[in-house]
N, C-alpha and C positions, 0 to 999 in steps of 0.2 A: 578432536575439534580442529578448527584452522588452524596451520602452524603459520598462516603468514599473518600478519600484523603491519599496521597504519603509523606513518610518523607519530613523535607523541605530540603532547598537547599540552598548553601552559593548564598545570593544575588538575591536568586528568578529565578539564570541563572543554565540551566539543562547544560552547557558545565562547570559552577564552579566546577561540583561534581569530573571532570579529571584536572589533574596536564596538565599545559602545553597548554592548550587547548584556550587561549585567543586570538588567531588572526585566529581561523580557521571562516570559512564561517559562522560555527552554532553559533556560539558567536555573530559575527558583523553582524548577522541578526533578534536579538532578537526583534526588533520592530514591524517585519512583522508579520500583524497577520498568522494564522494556518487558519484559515476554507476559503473553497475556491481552495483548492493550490495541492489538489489530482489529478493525471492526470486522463480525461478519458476516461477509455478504460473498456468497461465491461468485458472484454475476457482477463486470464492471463493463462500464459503456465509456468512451471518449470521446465526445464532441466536439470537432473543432471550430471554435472560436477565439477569434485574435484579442477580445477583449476591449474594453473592461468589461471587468467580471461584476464588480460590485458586492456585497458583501456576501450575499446568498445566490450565489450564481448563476443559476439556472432562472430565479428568479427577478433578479435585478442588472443583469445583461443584458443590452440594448439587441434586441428581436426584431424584423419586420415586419411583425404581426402585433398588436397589443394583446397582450395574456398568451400568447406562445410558449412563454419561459414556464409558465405557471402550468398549462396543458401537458408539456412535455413531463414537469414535475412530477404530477399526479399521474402518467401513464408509467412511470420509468419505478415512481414507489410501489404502485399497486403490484407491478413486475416482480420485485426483490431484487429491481437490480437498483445498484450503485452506479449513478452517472454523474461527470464530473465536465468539466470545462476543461479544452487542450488547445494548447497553440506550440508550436517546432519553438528549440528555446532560442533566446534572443530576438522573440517575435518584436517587441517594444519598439518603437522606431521606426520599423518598416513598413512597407505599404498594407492593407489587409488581405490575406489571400481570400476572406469570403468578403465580397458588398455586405456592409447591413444594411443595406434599404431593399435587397432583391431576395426576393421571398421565394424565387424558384433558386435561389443559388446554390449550387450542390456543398454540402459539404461531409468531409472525412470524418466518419464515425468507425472507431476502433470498439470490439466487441469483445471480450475474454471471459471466457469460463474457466474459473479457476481451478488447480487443481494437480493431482498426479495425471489425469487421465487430461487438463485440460488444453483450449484453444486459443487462438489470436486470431481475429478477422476483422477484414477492414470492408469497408462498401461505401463510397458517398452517393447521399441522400440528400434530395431536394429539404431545403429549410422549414418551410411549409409540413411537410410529411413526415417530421420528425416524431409531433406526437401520435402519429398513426401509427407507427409499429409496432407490431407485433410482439412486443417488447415480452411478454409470459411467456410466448411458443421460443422467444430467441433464449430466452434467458435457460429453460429448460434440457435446451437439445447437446445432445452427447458428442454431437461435433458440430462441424462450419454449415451452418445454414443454408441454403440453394440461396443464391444471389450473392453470397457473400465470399470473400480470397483469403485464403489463409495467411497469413503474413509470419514474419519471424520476429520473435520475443524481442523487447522492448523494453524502456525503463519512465516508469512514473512519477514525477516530481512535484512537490505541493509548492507552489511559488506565487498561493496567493495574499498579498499583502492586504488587500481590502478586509479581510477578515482576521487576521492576524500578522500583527509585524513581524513575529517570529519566520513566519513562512516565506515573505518578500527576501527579510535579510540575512536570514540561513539558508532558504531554499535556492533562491534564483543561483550562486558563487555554485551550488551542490549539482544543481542543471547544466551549466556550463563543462564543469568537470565530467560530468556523463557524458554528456556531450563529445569530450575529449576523447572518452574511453568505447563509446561508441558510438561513430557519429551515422548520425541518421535514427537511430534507434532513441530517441529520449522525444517525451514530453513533458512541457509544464501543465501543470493540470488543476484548479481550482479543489477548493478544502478535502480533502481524503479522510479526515480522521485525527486528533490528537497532535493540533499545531505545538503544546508543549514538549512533542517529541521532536521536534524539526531539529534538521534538515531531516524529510520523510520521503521515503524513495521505496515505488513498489514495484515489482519486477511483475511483467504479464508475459505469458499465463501461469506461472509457477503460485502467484496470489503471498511469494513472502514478501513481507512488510518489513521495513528496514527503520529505525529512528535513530536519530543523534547523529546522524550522519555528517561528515566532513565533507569539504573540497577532497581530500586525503585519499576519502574511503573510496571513491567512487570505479577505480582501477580494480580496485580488489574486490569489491561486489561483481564487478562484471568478469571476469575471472573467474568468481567462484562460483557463480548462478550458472554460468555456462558450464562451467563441470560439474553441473549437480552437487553441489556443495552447501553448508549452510555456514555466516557468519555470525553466531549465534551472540557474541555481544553488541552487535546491530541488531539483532530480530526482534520484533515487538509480537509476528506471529504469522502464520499462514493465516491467510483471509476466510480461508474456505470451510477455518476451521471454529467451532465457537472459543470463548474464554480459556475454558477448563484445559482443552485439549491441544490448546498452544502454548498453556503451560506445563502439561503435561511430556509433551514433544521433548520440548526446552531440557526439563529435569532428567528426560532420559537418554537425550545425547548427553548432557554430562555425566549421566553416572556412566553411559558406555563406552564414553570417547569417539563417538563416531558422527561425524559432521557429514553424511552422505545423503543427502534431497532421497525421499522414500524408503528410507530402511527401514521405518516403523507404518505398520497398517494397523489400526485396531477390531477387534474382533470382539463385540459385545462391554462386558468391563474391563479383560484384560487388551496385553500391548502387545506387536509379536515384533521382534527385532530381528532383520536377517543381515545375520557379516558378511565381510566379503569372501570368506571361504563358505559361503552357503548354508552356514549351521542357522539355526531358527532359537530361541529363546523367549520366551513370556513373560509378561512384566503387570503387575497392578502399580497404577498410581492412583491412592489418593489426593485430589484436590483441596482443599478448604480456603475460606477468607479470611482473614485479618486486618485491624486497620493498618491503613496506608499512612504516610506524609502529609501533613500541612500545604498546601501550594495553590495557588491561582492557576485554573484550569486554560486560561487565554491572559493575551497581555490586557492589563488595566482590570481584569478581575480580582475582587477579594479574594485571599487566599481560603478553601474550602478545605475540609477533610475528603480523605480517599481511603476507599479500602485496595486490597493488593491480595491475590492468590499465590499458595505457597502449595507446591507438592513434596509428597512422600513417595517413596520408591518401594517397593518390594518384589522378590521373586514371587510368581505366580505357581500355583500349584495347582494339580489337574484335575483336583475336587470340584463336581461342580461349575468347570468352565469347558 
């Protein structure tokens, strides 16, 4: 796994390190594990807009069309893809780079398919024509689209407050710091997924999902993402992947020690693991549920039950597979 490691933390809670911050969601959810908890959707789009986002974003964003937000909604789910609201961080304050009253105004849509094999691409698109695309043929295709520019990997930041305060008062300090660590390369981006994990930061196109994340970590995320590396006590999961098999991932870089982005491909039930001296090895993991923790799934929600996925490891044997 990583041998490098983040300052620590008052109490071992990544919500200690903000004043104020004891009854939000991410605090009274510290139980719950991380690996597992990535939504998945291989396909994510980034719209740029300066905001406000409003609480469901796509839909309650000020558009220059009435029902725009709602049109787009409905073309981007029927897709499978996952599209999210972006603005460069410390947009807050400054001018808008789109008008929202001009409905031809182009703006930056970031497009990734996630993945071992995946892409980044960028294209601005008149406002208006946003819910016309193509959105099933983009989401589908095995690279960059014709009209579209490949761009270089990136970091995605939940920093929306409207929908949960975890995400404003973790996320935004976690943006900035990406920011630091590579600048040009981050967006803030409206709800992703499990604001009780915040600060949440997702690396495009690799599709890993990072939770709990610090001001701290953000240095060493991008370090390790760029060496193909995984920080596997940040990872909630690859996007690309469902439930079972991001926790499956998880269980079996710790049982092999090897924190290397693609060293496991799966192949039917079994896992096939290749080291760095090239040898190959097969693995079964069983998955199963259990309950989970007690906890409020957002801030000012009652605390709900959760279940949680637990894997089993075993050598695979060539009966059969």
């Amino acid at each position: 796994m990583s041998t490098e490691t983040s300052p620590a933390l008052p109490n071992g809670d990544p919500a200690a390190a903000f004043p104020g911050a004891r009854s939000f969601c991410s605090t009274l959810a510290t139980e719950e594990p991380l690996a597992g908890t990535a939504p998945h959707r291989p396909s994510w789009a980034l719209i740029e807009h300066p905001g406000p986002w409003g609480r469901e974003a796509l839909l309650d964003a000020p558009w220059p069309e009435p029902g725009l937000g709602a049109r787009i909604a409905a073309a981007v789910d029927a897709a499978g893809v996952r599209a999210v609201l972006a603005r460069e961080p410390g947009r807050r304050g400054r001018a808008p780079a789109v008008p929202s009253t001009d409905p031809r105004a182009p703006r930056e849509v970031l497009l990734a398919r996630c993945g071992p094999e995946g892409w980044l691409a960028r294209r601005e698109v008149p406002t208006t024509d946003l819910a016309e695309l193509d959105w099933a043929g983009l989401a589908q295709s095995d690279d960059v689209p014709a009209g579209w520019t490949r761009v270089a990997p990136l970091w995605a930041v939940c920093t929306h407050g409207t929908r949960d305060a975890c995400c404003a008062r973790l996320g935004r300090p976690v943006s900035e710091a990406f920011d630091a660590a590579a600048p040009g390369a981050v967006r803030e981006i409206s709800h992703s997924g499990g604001h009780r994990f915040a600060g949440v930061a997702l690396a495009l196109p690799t599709g890993l999902m990072h939770g709990r994340v610090t001001p701290q970590d953000a240095a060493l995320l991008v370090r390790s993402v760029a060496a193909g590396r995984v920080v596997d006590r940040l990872l909630r999961g690859e996007v690309h992947r469902p439930a079972a098999d991001q926790v499956a991932t998880a269980a079996l870089r710790e049982r092999l020690g090897d924190d290397r982005l693609g060293s496991l491909t799966r192949h039917g039930p079994a896992w096939e693991h290749h080291d760095s001296d090239g040898r190959t090895s097969r693995w079964l993991v069983e998955v199963t549920e259990h309950p989970g923790p007690t906890r409020p799934a957002s801030c000012g929600a009652a605390p709900s039950s959760s279940s949680v996925l637990r894997a089993t490891v075993l050598p695979a044997t060539t009966d059969g597979l």
